[in-house]
Structures are given as structure tokens and as C-alpha cells.
C-alpha positions as CSV (number, residue, x, y, z in Angstrom):
1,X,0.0,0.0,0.0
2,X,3.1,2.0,0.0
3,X,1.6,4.5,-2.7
4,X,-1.6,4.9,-0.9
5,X,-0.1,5.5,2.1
6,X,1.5,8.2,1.0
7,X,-1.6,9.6,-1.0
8,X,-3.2,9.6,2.8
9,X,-0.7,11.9,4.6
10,X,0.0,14.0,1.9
11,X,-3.8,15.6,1.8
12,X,-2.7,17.2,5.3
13,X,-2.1,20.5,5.6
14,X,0.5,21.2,8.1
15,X,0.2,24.1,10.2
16,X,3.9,23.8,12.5
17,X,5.7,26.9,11.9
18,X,9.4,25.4,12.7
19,X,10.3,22.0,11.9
20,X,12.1,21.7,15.4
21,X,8.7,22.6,17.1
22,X,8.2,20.9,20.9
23,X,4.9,22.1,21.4
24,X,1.3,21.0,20.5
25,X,-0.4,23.1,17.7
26,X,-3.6,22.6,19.3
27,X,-5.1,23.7,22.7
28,X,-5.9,20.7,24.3
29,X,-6.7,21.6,27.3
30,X,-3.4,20.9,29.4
31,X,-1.9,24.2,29.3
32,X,1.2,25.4,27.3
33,X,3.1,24.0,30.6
34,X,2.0,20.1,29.9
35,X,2.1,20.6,26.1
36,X,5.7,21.0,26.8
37,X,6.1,17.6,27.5
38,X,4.9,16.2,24.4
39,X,7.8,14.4,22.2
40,X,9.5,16.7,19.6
41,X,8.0,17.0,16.1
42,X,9.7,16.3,13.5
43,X,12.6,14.4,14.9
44,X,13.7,12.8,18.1
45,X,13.8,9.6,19.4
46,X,10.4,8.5,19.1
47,X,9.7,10.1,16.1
48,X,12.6,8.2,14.4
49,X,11.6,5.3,16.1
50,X,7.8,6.1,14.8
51,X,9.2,5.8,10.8
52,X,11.5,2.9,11.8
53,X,8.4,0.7,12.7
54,X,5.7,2.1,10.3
55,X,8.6,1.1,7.5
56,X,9.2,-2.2,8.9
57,X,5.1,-3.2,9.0
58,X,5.1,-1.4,5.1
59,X,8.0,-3.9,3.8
60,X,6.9,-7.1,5.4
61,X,2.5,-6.0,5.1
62,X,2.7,-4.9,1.5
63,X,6.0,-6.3,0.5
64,X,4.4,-10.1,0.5
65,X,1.5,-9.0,-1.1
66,X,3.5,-7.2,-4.0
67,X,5.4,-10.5,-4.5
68,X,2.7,-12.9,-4.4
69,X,3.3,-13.9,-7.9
70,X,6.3,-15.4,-6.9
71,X,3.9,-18.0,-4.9
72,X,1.5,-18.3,-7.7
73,X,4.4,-19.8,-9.9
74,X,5.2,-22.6,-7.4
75,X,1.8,-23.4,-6.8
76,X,0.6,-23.2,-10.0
77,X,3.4,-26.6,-10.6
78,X,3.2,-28.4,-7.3
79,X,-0.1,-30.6,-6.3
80,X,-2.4,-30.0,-4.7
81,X,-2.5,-26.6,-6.4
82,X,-1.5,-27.5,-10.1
83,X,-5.2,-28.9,-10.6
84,X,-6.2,-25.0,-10.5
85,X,-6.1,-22.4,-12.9
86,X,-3.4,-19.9,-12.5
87,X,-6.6,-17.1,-12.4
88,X,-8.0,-19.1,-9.8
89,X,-5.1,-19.4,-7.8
90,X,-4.5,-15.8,-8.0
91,X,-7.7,-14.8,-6.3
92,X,-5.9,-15.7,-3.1
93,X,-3.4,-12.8,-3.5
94,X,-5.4,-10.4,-5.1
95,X,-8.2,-10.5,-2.7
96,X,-5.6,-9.9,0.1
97,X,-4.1,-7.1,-1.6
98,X,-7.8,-5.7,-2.4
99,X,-8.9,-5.7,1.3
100,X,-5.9,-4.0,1.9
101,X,-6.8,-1.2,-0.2
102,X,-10.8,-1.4,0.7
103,X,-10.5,-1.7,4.5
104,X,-8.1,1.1,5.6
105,X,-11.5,3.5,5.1
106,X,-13.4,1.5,7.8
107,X,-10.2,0.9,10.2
108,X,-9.6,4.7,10.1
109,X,-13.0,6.0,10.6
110,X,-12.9,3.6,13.9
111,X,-9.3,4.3,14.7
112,X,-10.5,8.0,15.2
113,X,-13.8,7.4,16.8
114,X,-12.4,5.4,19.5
115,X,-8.9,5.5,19.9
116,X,-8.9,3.8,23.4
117,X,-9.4,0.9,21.3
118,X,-6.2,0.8,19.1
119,X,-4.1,-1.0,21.0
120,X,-6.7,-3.9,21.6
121,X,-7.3,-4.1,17.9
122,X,-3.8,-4.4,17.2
123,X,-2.8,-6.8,19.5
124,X,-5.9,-9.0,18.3
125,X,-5.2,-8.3,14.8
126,X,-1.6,-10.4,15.0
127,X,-2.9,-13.0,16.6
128,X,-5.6,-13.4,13.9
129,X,-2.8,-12.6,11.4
130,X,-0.3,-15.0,12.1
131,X,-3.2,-17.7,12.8
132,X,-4.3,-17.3,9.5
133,X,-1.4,-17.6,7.8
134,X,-0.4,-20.8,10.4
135,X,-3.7,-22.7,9.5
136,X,-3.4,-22.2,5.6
137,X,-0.2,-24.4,6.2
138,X,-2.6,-27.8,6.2
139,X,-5.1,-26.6,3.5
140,X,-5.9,-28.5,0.8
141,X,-8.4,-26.6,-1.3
142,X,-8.4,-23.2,-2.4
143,X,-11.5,-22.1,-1.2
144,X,-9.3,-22.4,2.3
145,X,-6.6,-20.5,1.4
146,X,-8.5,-17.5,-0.4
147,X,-10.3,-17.4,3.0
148,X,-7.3,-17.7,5.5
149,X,-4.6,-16.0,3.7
150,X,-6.5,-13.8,1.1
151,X,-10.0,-12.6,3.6
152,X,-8.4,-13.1,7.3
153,X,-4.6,-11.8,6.8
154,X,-6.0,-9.1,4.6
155,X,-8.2,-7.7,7.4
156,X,-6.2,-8.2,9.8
157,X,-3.4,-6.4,7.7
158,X,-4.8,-3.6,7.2
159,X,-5.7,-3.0,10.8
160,X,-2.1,-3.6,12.0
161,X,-1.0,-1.0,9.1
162,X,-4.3,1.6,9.1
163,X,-2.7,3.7,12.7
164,X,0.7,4.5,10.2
165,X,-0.9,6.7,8.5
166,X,-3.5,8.2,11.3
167,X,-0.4,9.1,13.7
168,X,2.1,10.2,11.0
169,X,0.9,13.3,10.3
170,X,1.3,14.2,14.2
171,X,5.2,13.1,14.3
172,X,6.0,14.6,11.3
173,X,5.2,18.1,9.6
174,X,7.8,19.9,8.0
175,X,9.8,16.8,7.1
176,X,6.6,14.6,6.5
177,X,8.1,14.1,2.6
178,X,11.1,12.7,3.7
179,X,9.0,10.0,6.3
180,X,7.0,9.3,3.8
181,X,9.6,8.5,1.8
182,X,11.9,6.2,3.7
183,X,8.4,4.1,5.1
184,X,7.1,3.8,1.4
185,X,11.0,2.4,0.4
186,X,9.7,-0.2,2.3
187,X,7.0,-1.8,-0.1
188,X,9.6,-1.9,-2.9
189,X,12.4,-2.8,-0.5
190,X,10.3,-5.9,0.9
191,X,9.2,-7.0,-2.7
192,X,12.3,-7.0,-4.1
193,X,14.1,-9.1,-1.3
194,X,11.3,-11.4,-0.5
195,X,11.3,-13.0,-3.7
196,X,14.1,-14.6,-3.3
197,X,13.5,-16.0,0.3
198,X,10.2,-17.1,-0.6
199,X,11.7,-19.2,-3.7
200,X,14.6,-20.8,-1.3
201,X,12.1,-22.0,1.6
202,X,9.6,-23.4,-1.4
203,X,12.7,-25.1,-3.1
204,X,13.7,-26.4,0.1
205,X,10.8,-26.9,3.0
206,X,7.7,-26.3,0.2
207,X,5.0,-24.3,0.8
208,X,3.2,-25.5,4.3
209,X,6.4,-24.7,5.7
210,X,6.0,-21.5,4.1
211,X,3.3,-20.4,6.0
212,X,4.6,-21.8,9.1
213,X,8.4,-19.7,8.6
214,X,6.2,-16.5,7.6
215,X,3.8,-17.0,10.7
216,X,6.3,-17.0,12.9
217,X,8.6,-14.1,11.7
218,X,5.2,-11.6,11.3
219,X,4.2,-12.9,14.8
220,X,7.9,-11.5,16.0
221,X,8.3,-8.2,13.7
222,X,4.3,-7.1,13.8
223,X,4.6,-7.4,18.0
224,X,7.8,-5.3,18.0
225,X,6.3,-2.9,15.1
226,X,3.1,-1.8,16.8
227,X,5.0,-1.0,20.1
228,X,6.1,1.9,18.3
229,X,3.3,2.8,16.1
230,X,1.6,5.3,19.2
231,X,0.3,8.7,18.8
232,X,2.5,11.6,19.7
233,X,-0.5,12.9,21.9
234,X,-1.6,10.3,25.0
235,X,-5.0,9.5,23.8
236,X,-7.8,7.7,26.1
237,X,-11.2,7.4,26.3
238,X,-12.8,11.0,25.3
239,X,-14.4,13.0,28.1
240,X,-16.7,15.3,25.8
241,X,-18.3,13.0,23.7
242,X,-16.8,11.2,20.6
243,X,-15.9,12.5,17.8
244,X,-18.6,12.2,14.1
245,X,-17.9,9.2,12.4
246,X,-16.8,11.0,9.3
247,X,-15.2,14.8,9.4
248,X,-16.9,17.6,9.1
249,X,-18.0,18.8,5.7
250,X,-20.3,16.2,4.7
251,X,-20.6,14.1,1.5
252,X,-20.9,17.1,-0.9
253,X,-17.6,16.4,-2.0
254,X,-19.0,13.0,-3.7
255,X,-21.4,15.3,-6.2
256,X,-18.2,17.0,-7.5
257,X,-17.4,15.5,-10.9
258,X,-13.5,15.7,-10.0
259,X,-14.2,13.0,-7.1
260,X,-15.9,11.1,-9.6
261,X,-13.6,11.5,-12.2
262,X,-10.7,10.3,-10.0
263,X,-13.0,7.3,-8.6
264,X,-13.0,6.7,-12.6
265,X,-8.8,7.6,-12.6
266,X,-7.9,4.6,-9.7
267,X,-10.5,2.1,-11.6
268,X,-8.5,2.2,-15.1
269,X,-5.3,3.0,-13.2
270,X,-5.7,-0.3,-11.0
271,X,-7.2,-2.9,-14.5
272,X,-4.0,-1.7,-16.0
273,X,-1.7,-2.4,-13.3
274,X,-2.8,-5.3,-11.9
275,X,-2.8,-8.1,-14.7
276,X,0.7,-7.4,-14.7
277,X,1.5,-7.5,-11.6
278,X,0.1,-10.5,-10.9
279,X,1.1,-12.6,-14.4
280,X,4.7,-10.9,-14.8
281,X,6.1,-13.8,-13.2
282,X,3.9,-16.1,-15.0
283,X,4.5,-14.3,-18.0
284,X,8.6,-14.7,-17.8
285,X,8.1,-18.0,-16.4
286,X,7.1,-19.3,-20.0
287,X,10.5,-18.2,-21.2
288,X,12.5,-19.5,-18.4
289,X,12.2,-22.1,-15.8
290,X,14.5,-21.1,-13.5
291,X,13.6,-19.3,-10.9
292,X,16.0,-17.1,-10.5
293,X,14.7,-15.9,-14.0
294,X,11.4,-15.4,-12.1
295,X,12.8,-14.1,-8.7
296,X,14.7,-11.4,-10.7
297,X,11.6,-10.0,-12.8
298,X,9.2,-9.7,-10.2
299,X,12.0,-7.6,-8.2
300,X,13.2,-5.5,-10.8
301,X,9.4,-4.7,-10.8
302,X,8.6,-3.8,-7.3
303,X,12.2,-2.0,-7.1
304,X,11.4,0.3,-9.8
305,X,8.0,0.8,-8.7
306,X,9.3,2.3,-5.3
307,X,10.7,4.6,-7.8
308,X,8.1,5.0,-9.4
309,X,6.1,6.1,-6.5
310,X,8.5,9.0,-5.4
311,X,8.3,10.5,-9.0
312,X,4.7,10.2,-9.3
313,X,4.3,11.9,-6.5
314,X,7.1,14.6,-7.1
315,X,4.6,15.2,-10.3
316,X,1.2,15.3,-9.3
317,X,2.5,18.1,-6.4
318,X,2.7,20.4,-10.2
319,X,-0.6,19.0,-12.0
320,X,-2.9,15.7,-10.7
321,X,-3.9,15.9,-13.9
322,X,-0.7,15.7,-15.8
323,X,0.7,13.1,-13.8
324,X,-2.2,11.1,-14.3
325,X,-1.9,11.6,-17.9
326,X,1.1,11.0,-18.3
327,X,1.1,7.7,-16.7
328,X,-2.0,6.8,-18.7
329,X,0.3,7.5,-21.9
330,X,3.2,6.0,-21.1
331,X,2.0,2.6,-19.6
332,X,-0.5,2.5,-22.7
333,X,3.1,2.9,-25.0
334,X,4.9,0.3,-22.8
335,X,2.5,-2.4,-22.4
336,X,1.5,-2.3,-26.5
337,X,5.2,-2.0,-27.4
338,X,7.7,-3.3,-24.6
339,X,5.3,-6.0,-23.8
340,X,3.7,-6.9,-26.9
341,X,6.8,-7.5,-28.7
342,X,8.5,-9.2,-25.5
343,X,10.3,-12.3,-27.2
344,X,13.3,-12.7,-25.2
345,X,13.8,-12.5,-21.7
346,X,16.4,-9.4,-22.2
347,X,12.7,-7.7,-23.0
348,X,11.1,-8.9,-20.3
349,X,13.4,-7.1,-17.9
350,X,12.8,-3.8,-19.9
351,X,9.4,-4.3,-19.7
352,X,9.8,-5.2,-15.7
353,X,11.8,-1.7,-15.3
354,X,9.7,0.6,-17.2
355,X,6.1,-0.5,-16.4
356,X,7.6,-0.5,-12.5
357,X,8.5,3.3,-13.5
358,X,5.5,4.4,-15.0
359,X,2.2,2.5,-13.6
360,X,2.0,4.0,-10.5
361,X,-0.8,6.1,-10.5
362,X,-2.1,5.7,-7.1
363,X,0.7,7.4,-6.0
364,X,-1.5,10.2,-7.4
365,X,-4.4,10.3,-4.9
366,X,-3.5,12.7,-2.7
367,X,-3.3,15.5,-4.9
368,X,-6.8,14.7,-6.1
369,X,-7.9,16.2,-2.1
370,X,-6.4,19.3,-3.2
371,X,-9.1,19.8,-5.4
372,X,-12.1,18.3,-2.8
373,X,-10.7,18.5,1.2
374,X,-10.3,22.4,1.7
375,X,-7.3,21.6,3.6
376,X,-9.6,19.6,6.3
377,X,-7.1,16.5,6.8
378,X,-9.7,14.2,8.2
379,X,-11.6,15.0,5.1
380,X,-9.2,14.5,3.0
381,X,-7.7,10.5,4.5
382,X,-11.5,10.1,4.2
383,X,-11.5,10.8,-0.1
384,X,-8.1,8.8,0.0
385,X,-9.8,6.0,1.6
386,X,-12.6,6.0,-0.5
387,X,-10.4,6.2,-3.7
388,X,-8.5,3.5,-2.4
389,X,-11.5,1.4,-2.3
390,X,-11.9,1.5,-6.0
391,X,-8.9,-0.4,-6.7
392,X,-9.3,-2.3,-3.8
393,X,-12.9,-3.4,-6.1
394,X,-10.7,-3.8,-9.2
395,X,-8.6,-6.0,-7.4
396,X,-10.9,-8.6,-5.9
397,X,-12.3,-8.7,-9.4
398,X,-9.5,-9.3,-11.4
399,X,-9.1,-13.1,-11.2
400,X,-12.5,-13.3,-13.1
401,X,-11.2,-10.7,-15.8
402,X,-8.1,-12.7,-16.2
403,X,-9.6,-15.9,-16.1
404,X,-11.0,-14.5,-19.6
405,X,-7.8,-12.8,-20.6
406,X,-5.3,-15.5,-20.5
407,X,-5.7,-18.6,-22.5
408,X,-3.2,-21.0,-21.0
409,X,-3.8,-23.3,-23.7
410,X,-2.2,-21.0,-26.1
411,X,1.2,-21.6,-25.0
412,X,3.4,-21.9,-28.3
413,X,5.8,-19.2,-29.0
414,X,3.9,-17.2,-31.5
415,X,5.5,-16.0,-34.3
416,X,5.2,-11.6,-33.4
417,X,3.0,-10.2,-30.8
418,X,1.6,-10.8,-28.0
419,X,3.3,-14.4,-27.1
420,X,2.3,-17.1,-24.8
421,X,-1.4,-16.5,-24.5
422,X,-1.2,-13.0,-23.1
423,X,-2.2,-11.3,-26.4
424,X,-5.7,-10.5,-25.0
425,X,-4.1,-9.4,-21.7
426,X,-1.9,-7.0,-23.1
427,X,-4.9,-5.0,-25.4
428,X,-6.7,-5.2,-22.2
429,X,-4.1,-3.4,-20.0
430,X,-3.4,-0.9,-23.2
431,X,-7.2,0.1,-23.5
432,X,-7.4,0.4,-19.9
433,X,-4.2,3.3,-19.4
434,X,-5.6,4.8,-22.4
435,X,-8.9,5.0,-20.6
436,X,-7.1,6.7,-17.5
437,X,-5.5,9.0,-20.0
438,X,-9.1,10.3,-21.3
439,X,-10.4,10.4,-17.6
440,X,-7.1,12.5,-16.7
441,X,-7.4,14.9,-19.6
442,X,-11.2,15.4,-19.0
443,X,-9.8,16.9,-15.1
444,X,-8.0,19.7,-16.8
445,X,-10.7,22.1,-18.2
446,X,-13.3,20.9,-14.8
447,X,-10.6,22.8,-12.6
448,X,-11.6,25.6,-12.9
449,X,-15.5,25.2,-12.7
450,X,-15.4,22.7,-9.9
451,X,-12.5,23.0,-7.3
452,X,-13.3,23.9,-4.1
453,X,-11.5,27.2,-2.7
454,X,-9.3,26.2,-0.2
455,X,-9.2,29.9,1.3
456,X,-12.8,30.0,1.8
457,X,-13.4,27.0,3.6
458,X,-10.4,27.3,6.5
459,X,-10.8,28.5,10.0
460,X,-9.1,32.2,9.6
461,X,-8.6,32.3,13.4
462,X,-6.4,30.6,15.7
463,X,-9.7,30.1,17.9
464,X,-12.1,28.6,14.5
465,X,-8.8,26.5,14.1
466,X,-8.9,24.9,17.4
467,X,-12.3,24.6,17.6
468,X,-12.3,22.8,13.9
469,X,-9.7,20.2,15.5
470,X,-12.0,19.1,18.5
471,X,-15.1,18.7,15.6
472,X,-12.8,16.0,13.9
């Protein structure tokens, strides 16, 4: 989720004046004497410790999910699994990787509403987790594992990760990009390095033992994590009442054709991305069976899709619009060209690199609340979270799209485009980015007309903006 993540946090508008700042920008209450005592923002101990645990849960939560492909190979050769359809065992990862985007909306809204509640949810979360993934070691049908590892882990995912990006934004202000930055390295990080130590424990243990192995190292580095994932602010049960369950402002924002159009944006931008993320490794396992060949495609791909994330977002801070095109365009080009004419597995790493580079429009999102949060944070996690949910949908139904995309019968080396039964896949993902290039170019002239004025709808007063922080 490293790109959404980032989406998230960005929306906020800081309002520290000094990035060494001690103190709370808030009255809470306390008096200027206890706000002293709060931990520094924007550095110290905690902080640092804050972004060292947050990066840790994003390589091992979203890392495994990015490199589920990897998986999908070995089971898709190795009984009990090799009597399913490579679409059909993809569902498992997919529908993990789609809760993960769908569910952060519901954690956060309760995250926020009751916050004496975090740390139960957490706790409860690992253990359901690493239980999961422990059972799915004796399945024997896939109904089982789409269940335990794709439903249960995703959930409980998301719930361990979902506080990363509520209490960021209160460690970090003036130096939020560079946080955001080293915990999204993560995502890329963990799927380019797992890869390779998922391969050697299904070479050498196979894959009950797998689960088992990964159960127990998420059991030890999720229970270390969440110890440091706290809020900068000691939070309990609230004495005035709670908070709404969504932030102030309403839905109006949903009527607003640029909230539509980037609901439409995260659709076209998730149906490109995702057939090749899940059947790269498929795709370069029909020109190679090592695995090494395999391991080495699928993290080239993540790798240069952490990359890819950081210029995205370096982009859409100029023009949402434009970075959204441009992605469109260019992943449109690549898949048609690069990955159409793939015939040797030299191409396939090309193709690996620049797709990485230039499919990650969901890095996008947060630039859309720009255009729709009037600088109201909560507002704008709640658009991100909604966004998010659209490729989350995308996701889950993605094995049923590829089930009719890839014919697996068609596995002889054809003799110019579109090789190994992927022809169908590849117009797919082409009409698709050229789809989120029309959607993209539509936001341009809307702009004007139908952004919200981010002047008129802040507090002007220190007093309307404490009294707009206790309404959230």
C-alpha cells in the first residue's frame, strides 16, 4: 500500500511553523506547561523510532503482497495446487491485496472514533494474522486459502498498518516528505528481497512450511512494530463525547465531478496495473524455468516501482492531472510495445523496469484532495480511503477478468505479438491506461468550474482552528 499511504498523509495540511517545534499546535486543554512535555515533532527519538516501525510493518505487510506472484508460480506446478487455474489461484493474493486497499476507510473511521481501542485491535489483529497464515499451512483446497490468507490476513493487515498513516501526520510536519519516503521504500524494498527468500524455503521446506516460517517471523516483527506505532498525543477514552464518524464537511464532495472522475482515474489506473502485476512472473516463467529468471523480474518490478512512487508523487505536487496523464500515456506505450513484442527475456526485464516506473498512479491520490478537502485533513484521508476502495474493487475482481484474458492453452511461442497467451491481456491493460489518459485529460478544463477554494473554507482564526480540530 506503499503508494496509498503516501496519498493519505500527503492531503494534510501542516500548520507547524518550525520543523524543530516541541509544542502542540492545538489547545488541548493541558496548558502550554504540559504541552511541553509532548515528544519533539519532526525528529527525536520517538519520532525516528515512529518511521522505523511504520517502515518495517510497510516492507513485510505490503512487501508479501506485492510478491505474491512469486507463490502463484510454485503453486501453480506443485499438487495440490496444479489442478487450479493460474486465475483461480491468484484470487488468493489479489483478494488480500484488495482488502488491503478497501478496508483502511473502515479501520480509520474507527481508529479516530475510538482510539482507546487501538491498541486492543492491534494486539488482536496479529494474533488473527499469524493464525491465519499458520492454518493455511494444512489446506488443501483453495476455497481455504482465499479465505485464511487472502480474507483473514488481509483484514487483519490492514488493521495492523491503518494507525501508520492516522499518527504520522502528528510526528511529522515539515519533514513529512522525507518520512513518507523512507516508510514507502519499504514496499519496494520488501518486494524485491522477498522474492528470493520465498523461492529458497519453497525449493527447500515447500510451501506448508512457508506459512509456518512466515507466521512466525510476522508474529515476531508485527509485536515489536506496533509498540512503536503510538500517537505523539496520549489518547484515552474522550471525556466530551466522541468525535462524528466522518469529518466535518459532509458528502458534498461525492457530487463533485472531479471526485468522480478520480474514482473513474484509480479504476482504469488499478485494471492496467494489476494483470501485470500479478502474471509478470507467469509471463517470464514461459521463457525460463529457473527461478532465478522469475525471482529477478518480479524484483526489478517492485524496485522500480518504489521509484516509481516518489516521482509520481514529485509530479502530481505540479498538475494531478498531468501526472495522471502521463502515466496513462506512457504505460499505454509500454505495455503495446515493450510487452507486446517481448520475445526474449532481455525484453522482459525492460518491460519489468519501465512498467515499474510508469504504472504507479495511485501514488496520485493525494493530490486529487487538493481539489475536494479544503485543507480539512480528516476530510481529505476520508476521499483517500474512498479512492483506495476503487482499486481495492478492481482487485478482488480481477481473477474473473483474467480468467478471460489469458488462455493458457495457447502456450506456443507465437511468431510476433503478444506471445504465450497473453495477447488478449496485453490490449486489455493498453485500453485500460488509455482509458485513464481520457479520464485524466477530462480533469483539466473541470478545474476551474469545480474545485473547491481552499481559502474560503479554512478556519481564519487561531480560535475557528482549534475549535475545527476538536469537531474531527
Amino acid at each position: 500500500m506503499a503508494s496509498f499511504d503516501a496519498a493519505s498523509t500527503t492531503a494534510s495540511r501542516s500548520t507547524s511553523t518550525s520543523p524543530h517545534r516541541s509544542v502542540s499546535q492545538f489547545d488541548f486543554g493541558d496548558g502550554e506547561e504540559n504541552a511541553q512535555l509532548l515528544p519533539r515533532v519532526d525528529g527525536g527519538k520517538a519520532a525516528w523510532l515512529f518511521i522505523a516501525a511504520s517502515t518495517i510493518l510497510e516492507t513485510f505487510i505490503w512487501g508479501y503482497s506485492f510478491c505474491f506472484a512469486t507463490t502463484l508460480v510454485y503453486l501453480e506446478n506443485h499438487p495440490p495446487w496444479s489442478r487450479y487455474s493460474v486465475s483461480q489461484l491468484s484470487a488468493v493474493g489479489t483478494t488480500q491485496l484488495g482488502l488491503e486497499y478497501i478496508f483502511p476507510v473502515v479501520a480509520v473511521t474507527v481508529y479516530r472514533r475510538y482510539p482507546e481501542w487501538v491498541r486492543t485491535i492491534l494486539w488482536t489483529s496479529v494474533a488473527i494474522s499469524c493464525g491465519s497464515m499458520l492454518l493455511s499451512s494444512w489446506a488443501t483446497e483453495l476455497w481455504q486459502l482465499i479465505v485464511l490468507q487472502g480474507v483473514l490476513c488481509g483484514i487483519s493487515n490492514t488493521l495492523i498498518y491503518s494507525p501508520v498513516f492516522v499518527y504520522l501526520t502528528d510526528w511529522w510536519s515539515a519533514r513529512r516528505g522525507m518520512a513518507l519516503g523512507v516508510v514507502f521504500a519499504g514496499g519496494g524494498l520488501g518486494g524485491f528481497i522477498f522474492p528470493w527468500l520465498i523461492n529458497v524455503i519453497l525449493e527447500t521446506k515447500g510451501f506448508p512450511w512457508l506459512c509456518r516460517i512466515w507466521a512466525l517471523m510476522t508474529a515476531v516483527v508485527f509485536s515489536v512494530s506496533i509498540v512503536f506505532i503510538k500517537p505523539r498525543v496520549p489518547i484515552g477514552r474522550p471525556a466530551g463525547g466522541r468525535a462524528p464518524w466522518f469529518p466535518v464537511g459532509g458528502w458534498k464532495f461525492a457530487r463533485n465531478p472531479l471526485f468522480l472522475l478520480s474514482m473513474l482515474c484509480a479504476a482504469f489506473g488499478g485494471l492496467a496495473y494489476l494483470p501485470v502485476a500479478n502474471y509478470l512472473a507467469v509471463y517470464a516463467h514461459s521463457f525460463s524455468s529457473s527461478t532465478t529468471t522469475v525471482n529477478l523480474v518480479v524484483g526489478l518490478f517492485n524496485l522500480t516501482a518504489s521509484v516509481g512512487c516518489f516521482i509520481a508523487g514529485a509530479l502530481c505536487d505540479r498538475s494531478y492531472a498531468l501526472a495522471n496523464a502521463l502515466s496513462g500515456a506512457l504505460c499505454a506505450l509500454v505495455s503495446l510495445t515493450a510487452w507486446g513484442l517481448a520475445d526474449t527475456l532481455g525484453k522482459v526485464y525492460l518491460f519489468a523496469v519501465l512498467f515499474g516506473l510508469v504504472g504507479q498512479q495511485s501514488a496520485t491520490w493525494g493530490a486529487a484532495t487538493r481539489d475536494l478537502a479544503a485543507g480539512n485533513p480528516h476530510l481529505g484521508t476520508l476521499i483517500i480511503t474512498l479512492i483506495s476502495v476503487m482499486k481495492g474493487v478492481t482487485s478482488l475482481f480481477m481473477p474473473v477478468v483474467s480468467e478471460a484474458l489469458y488462455k493458457r492453452s495457447a502456450v506456443e511461442k507465437e511468431p510476433t505479438w503478444g506471445r504465450y497467451g497473453f495477447g488478449n491481456m496485453i490490449i486489455f491493460v493498453g485500453a485500460c491506461s488509455i482509458a485513464l489518459l481520457a479520464c485524466s485529460a477530462a480533469i483539466l478544463p473541470l478545474r476551474k468550474m469545480f474545485a473547491v477554494d481552499d481559502a474560503a473554507e479554512k478556519p481564519q482564526t487561531e480560535r475557528g482552528r482549534r475549535q475545527s480540530f476538536r469537531e474531527e
